[in-house]
Backbone as CSV, one residue per row, in Angstrom:
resi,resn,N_x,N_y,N_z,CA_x,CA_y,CA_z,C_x,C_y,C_z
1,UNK,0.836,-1.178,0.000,0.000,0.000,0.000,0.882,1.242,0.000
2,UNK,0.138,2.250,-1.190,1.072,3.160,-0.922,0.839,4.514,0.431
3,UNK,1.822,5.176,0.498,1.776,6.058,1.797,2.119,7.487,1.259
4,UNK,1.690,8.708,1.929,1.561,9.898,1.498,3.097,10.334,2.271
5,UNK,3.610,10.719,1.817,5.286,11.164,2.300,4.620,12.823,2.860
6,UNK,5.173,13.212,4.408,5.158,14.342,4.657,6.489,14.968,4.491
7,UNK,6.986,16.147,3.487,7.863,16.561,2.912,8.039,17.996,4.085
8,UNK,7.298,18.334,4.741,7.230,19.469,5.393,8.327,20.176,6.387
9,UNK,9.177,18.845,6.788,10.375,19.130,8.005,11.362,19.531,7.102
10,UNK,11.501,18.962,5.413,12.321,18.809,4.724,12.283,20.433,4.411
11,UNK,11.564,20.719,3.816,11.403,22.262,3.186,11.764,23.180,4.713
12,UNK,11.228,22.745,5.885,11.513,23.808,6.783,13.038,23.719,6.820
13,UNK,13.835,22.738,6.781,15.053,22.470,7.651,15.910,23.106,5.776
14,UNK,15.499,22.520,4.566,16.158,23.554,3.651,16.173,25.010,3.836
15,UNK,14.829,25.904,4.217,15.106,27.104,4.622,16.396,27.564,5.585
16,UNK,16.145,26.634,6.540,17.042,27.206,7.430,18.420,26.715,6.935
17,UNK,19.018,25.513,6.296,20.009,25.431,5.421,20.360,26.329,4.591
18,UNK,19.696,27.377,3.860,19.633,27.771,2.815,20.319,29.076,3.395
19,UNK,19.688,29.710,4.754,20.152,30.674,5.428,21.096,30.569,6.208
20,UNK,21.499,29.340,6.270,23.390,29.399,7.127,24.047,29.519,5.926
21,UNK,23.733,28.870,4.784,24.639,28.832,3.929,25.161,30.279,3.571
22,UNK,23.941,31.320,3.237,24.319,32.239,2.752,24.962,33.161,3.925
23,UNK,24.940,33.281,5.360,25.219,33.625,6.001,26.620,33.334,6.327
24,UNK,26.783,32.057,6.985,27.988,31.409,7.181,29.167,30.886,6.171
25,UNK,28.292,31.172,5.003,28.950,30.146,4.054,29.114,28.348,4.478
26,UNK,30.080,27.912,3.099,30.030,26.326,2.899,30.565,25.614,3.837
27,UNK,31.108,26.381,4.643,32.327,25.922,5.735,31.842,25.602,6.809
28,UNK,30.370,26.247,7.184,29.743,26.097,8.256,29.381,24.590,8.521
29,UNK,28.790,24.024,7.002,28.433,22.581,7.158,29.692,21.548,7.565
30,UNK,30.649,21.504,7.274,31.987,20.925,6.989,32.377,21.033,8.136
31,UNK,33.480,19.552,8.450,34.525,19.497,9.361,36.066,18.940,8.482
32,UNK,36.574,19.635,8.867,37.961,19.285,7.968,38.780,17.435,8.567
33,UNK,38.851,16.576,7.593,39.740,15.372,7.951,40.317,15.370,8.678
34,UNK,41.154,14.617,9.170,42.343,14.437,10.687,43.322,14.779,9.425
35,UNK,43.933,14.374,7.973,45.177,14.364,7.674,44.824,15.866,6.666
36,UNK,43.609,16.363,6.651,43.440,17.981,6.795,43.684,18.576,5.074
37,UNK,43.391,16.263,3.738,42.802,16.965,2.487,41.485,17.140,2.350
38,UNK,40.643,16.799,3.035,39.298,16.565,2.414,38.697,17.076,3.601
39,UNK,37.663,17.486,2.953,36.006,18.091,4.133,35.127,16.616,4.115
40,UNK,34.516,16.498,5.056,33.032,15.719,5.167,31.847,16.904,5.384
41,UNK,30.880,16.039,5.554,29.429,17.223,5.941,29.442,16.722,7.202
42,UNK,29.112,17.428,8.455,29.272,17.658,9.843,28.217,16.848,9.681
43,UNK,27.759,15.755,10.459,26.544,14.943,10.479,25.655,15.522,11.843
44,UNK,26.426,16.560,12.628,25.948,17.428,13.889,25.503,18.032,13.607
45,UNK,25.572,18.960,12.694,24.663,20.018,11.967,23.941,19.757,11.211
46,UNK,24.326,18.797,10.366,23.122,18.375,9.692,21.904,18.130,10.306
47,UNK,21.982,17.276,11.928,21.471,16.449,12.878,20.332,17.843,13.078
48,UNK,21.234,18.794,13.245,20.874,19.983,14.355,19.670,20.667,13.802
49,UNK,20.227,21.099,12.210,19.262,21.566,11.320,17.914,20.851,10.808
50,UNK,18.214,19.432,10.977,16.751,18.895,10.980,16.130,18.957,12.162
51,UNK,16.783,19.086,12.952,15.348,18.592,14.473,15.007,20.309,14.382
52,UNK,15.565,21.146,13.909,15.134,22.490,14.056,13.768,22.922,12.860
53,UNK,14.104,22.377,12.467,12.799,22.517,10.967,11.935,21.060,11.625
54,UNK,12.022,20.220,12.096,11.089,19.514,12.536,10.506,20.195,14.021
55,UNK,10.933,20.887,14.598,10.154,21.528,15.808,9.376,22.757,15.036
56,UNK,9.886,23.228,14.060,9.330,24.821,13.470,7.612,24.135,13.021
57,UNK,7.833,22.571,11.999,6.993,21.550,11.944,5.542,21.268,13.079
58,UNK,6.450,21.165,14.309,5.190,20.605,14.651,4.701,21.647,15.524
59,UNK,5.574,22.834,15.979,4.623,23.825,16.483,3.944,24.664,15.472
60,UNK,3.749,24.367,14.069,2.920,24.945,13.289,1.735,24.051,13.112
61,UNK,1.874,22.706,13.311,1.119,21.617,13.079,0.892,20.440,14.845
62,UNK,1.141,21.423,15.511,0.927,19.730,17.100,0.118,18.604,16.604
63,UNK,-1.151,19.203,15.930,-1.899,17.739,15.860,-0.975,16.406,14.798
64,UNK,-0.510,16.753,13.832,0.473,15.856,12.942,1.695,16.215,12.830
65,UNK,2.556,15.571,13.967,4.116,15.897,14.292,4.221,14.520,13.257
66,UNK,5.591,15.377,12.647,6.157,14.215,11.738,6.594,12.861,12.026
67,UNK,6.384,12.164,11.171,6.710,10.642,11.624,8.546,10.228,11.256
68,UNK,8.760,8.974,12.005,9.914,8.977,11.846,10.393,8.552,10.298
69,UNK,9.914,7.774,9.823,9.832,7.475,8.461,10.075,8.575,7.217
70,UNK,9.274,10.058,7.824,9.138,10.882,6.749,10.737,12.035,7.689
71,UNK,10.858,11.355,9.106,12.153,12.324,9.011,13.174,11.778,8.529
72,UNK,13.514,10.504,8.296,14.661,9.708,7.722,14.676,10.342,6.072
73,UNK,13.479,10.254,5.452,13.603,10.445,4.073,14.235,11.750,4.220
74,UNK,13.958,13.367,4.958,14.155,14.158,4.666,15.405,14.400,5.190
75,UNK,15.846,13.859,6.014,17.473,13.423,6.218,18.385,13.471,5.305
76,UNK,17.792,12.131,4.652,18.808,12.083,3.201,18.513,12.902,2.144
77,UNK,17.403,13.238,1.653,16.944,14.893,0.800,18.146,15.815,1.384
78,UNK,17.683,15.772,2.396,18.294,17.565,3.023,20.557,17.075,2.808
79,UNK,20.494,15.717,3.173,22.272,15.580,2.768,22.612,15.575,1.664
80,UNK,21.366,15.304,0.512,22.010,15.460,-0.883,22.454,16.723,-1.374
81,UNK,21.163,17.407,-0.766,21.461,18.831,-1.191,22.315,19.293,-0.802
82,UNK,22.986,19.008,0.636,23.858,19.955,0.913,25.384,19.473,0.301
83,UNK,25.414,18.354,0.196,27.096,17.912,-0.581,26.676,18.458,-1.927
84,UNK,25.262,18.145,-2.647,25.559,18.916,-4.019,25.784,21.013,-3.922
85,UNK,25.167,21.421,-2.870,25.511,22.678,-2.966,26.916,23.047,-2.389
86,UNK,27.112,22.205,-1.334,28.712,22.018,-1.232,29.761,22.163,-2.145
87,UNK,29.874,21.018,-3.494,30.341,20.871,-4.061,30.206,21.775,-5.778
88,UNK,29.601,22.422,-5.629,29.406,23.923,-6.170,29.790,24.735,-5.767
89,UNK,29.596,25.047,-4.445,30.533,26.334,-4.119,32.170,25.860,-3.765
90,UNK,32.500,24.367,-4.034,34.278,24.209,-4.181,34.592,25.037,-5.544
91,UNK,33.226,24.210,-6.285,33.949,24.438,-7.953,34.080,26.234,-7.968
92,UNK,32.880,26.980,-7.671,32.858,28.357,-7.788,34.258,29.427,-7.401
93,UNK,34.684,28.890,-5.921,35.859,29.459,-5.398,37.142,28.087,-5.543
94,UNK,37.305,27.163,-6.451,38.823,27.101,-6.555,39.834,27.538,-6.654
95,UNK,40.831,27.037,-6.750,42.052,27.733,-7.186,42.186,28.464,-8.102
């Protein structure tokens, strides 16, 4: 049977992604390697920025707080986007 996906934590927690980015810039998401070539995406902030768009979520909505199912999906939504916008703003400011 199919199931209606609530997309709603996803779009809140991109806003607020959308506004560190431009604020903080790309660096904000990122923690630099131990041998200090490569970035990862901070999985803390990532963490941080979803439960924050999922509270914006359900105090707009108490009666239908998101399910865990539809926060996992927007988990991985919200990490694609950010390594693909990540990896745009490497290419933009390279060497």
């Amino acid at each position: 049977m199919d199931r209606i996906v609530d997309l709603a934590s996803y779009f809140a927690s991109r806003r607020l992604a959308d506004d560190l980015l431009r604020r903080e810039g790309a660096g904000y998401f990122t923690r630099a390697e131990s041998d200090g070539l490569a970035y990862r995406l901070d999985e803390r902030k990532l963490s941080a920025v979803l439960e924050m768009g999922r509270q914006s979520i359900s105090r707009l909505r108490p009666e239908r707080p998101p399910q865990a199912k539809d926060l996992s999906l927007c988990r991985r939504l919200l990490r694609r986007d950010l390594i693909h916008d990540l990896a745009v703003n490497l290419l933009h400011t390279g060497p």
